[in-house]
C-alpha positions in Angstrom: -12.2 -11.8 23.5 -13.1 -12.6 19.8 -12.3 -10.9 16.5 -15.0 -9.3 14.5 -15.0 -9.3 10.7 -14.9 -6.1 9.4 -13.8 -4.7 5.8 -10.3 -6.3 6.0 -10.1 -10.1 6.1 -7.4 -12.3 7.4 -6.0 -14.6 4.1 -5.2 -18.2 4.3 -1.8 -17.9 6.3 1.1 -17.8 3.6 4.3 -16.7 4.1 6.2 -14.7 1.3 9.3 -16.8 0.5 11.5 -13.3 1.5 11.9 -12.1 4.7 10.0 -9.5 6.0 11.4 -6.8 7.7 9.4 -5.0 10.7 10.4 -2.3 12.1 8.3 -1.0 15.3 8.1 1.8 16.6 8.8 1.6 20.4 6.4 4.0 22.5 3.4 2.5 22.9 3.9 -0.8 21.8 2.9 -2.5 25.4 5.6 -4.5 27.0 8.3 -3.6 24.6 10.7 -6.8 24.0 9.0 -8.5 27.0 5.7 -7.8 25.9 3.1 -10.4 23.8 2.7 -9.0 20.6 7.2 -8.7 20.3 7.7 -11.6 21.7 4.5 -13.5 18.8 6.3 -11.9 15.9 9.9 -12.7 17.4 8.9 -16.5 16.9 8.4 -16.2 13.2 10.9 -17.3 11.1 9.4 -15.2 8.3 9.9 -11.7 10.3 12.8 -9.6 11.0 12.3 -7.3 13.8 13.9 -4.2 14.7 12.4 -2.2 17.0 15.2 0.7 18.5 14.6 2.2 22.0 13.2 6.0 21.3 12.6 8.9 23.6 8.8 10.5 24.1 7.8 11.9 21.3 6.1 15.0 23.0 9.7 15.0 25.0 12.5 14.4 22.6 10.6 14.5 18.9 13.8 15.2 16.8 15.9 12.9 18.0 13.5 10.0 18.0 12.6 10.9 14.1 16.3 10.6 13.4 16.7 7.0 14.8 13.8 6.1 13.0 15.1 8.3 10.0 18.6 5.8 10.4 16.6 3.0 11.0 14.7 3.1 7.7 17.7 3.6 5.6 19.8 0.9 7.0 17.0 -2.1 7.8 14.9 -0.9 5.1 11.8 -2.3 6.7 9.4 -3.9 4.7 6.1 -2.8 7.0 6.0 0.0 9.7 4.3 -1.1 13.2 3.1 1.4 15.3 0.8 1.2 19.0 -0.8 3.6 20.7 1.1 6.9 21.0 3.7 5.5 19.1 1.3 6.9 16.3 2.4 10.3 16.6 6.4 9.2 15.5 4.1 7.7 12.3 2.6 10.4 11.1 5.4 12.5 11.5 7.7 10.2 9.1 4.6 10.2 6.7 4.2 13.9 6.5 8.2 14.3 5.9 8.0 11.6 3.4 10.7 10.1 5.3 8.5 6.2 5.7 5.3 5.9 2.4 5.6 1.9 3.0 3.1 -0.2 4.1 1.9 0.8 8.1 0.2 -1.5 10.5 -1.4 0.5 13.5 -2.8 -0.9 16.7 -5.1 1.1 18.6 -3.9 4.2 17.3 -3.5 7.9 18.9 -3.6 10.0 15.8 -5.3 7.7 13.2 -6.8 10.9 11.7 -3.7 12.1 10.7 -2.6 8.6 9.6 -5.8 8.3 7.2 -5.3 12.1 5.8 -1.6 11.0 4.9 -2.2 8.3 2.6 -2.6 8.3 -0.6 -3.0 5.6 -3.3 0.3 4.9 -3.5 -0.1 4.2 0.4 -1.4 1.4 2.3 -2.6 0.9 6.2 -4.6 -1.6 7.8 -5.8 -0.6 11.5 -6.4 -3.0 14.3 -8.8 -1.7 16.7 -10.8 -3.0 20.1 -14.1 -1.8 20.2 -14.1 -1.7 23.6 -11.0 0.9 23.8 -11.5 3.6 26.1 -8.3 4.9 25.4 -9.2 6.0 21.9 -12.8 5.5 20.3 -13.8 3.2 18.3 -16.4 5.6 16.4 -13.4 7.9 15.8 -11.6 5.2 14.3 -14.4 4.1 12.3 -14.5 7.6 11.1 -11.4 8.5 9.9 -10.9 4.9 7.9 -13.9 6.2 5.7 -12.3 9.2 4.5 -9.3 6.9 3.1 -9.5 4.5 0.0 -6.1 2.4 1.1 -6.6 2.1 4.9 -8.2 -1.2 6.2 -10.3 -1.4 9.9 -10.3 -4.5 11.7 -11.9 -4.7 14.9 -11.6 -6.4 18.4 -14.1 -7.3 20.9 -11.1 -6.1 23.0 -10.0 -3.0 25.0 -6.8 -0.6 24.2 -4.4 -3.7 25.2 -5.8 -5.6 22.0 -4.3 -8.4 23.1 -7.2 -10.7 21.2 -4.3 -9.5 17.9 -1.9 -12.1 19.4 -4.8 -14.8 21.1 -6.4 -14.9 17.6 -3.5 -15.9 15.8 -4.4 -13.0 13.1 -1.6 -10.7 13.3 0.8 -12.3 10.8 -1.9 -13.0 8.5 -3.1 -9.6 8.7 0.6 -8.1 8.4 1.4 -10.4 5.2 -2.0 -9.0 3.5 -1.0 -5.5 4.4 2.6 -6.3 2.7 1.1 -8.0 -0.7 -1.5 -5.6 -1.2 1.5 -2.9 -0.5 3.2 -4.9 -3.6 0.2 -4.6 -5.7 -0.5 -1.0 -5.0 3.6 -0.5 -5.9 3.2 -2.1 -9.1 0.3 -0.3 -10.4 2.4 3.4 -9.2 5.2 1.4 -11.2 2.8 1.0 -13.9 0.9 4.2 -14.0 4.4 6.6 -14.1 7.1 4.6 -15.0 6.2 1.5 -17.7 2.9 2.9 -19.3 4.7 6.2 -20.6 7.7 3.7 -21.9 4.8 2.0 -23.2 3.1 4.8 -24.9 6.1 5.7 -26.7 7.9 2.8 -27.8 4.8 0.1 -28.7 1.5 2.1 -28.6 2.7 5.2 -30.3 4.5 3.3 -33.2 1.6 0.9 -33.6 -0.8 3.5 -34.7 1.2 5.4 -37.0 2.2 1.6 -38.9 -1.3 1.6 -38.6 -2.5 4.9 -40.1 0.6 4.4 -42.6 -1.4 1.2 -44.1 -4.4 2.6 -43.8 -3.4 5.5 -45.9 -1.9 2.7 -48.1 -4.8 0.5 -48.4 -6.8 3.9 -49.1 -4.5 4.9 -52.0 -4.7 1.8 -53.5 -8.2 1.4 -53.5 -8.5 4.9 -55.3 -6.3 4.1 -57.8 -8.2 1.0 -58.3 -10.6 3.1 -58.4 -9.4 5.2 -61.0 -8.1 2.1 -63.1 -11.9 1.2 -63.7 -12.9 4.6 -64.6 -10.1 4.4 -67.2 -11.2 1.3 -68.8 -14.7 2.2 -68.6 -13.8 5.6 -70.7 -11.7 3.5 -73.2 -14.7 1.2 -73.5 -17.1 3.5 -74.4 -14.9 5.6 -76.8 -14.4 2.6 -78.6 -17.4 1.5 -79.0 
C-alpha cells in the first residue's frame, strides 16, 4: 500500500524541541498498546503518550467523557488522536468545549460532526484509506470540503490504514498538525487579545499626535498666511 498526495503534505521531518503530548482515545484505535500505530509513536522520543482504557461509548458515554475530561486537564495533551469509533468520544469533547486543540483522525466514524465542529480557531488533519469499507471515502471527501481548518490525506489502504505507520508519515503529519495548530493560536491571540491592546495604546495615540500636528502644521500655515496679507496691506497703504 502507498500514500496518495492529497491537500495536506507531509513536511521535512522536524521535531519541535518540546515534547509533545498525545493523548489517544482508546476505542478504535486497532491493537490498543500492542497494536502498530501505539507501539510507532511509543518509539519517539519526541512524543508523550497517554492513552487511558475507556468503556464503549454507545455503552458507558459519561463516564468515558469524564476520563477523557480528567485526562485533558492533568496531561494537557498537545494533539488529540482518535480511530475509528473512537470518533464519537471526539466530537462529543468538541461540542462541550471540553478538547478545541489540534485533532488527528484515522479513518473516522463521525467525520461529519468532526468537520461541522471546527472553527478557525480549530485545526484537524484526517487520514483516510480509499479503499475503507468501513467508512467511505466519498463521505470523507465530503465533509473535509465544508471545513477551512480540516486537512484529507489519503491511503491506497483499507479501514486498518496501516500504510500511516509503513509510510513513515504519521509523525510528520502529527508535527504539521501541531505547528499549524500554533499558528492558528497565535493569529486567535492576535485577532482578540494583542490587536485591541494594540489599537488602544500605539494605533489610537498615533493618530491623534498625528491629527494634533496636522492641525498644528495647518494653523501655522494660516497664520503665515495671514502674516503676508498683513504686509501686503501695509505695503500698499504706504505706498
Amino acid at each position: 500500500m502507498s500514500a496518495l498526495t492529497s491537500k495536506v503534505e507531509v513536511p521535512p521531518l522536524q521535531f519541535p524541541k518540546e515534547i509533545l503530548n498525545l493523548l489517544i482515545i482508546s476505542r478504535g484505535f486497532g491493537g490498543g498498546i500492542d497494536g502498530a500505530k501505539y507501539k510507532y509513536l511509543k518509539k519517539i522520543p519526541a512524543f508523550s503518550i497517554q492513552m487511558p482504557e475507556l468503556p464503549e461509548f454507545a455503552e458507558q458515554k459519561e463516564i468515558g467523557m469524564e476520563i477523557l475530561r480528567s485526562a485533558i486537564i492533568t496531561f494537557k495533551p498537545d494533539i488529540l488522536i482518535f480511530s475509528s469509533r473512537g470518533s464519537l468520544y471526539a466530537s462529543s469533547l468538541l461540542k462541550s468545549q471540553d478538547w478545541s486543540g489540534p485533532s488527528f483522525c484515522i479513518s473516522g466514524l463521525n467525520t461529519t460532526g468532526l468537520c461541522l465542529a471546527f472553527d478557525s480557531s480549530l485545526v484537524c488533519t484526517l487520514v483516510h484509506g480509499i479503499h475503507d469499507t468501513t467508512y467511505s471515502i466519498d463521505r470523507v471527501r465530503s465533509d473535509v470540503q465544508m471545513s477551512n481548518v480540516a486537512y484529507l490525506r489519503e491511503y491506497d489502504d483499507d479501514h486498518s490504514l496501516e500504510s500511516l505507520v509503513t509510510s513513515g508519515e504519521f509523525a510528520g503529519l502529527l508535527i504539521e498538525l501541531y505547528e499549524r495548530g500554533r499558528e492558528c493560536e497565535a493569529f486567535e491571540q492576535w485577532i482578540h487579545v494583542l490587536r485591541p491592546i494594540w489599537l488602544t495604546e500605539e494605533l489610537e495615540p498615533k493618530i491623534k499626535g498625528d491629527e494634533l500636528v496636522r492641525k498644528t502644521d495647518l494653523e501655522h500655515i494660516r497664520n503665515m498666511g495671514r502674516g503676508r496679507m498683513g504686509l501686503l496691506d501695509a505695503i500698499k497703504k504706504k505706498g
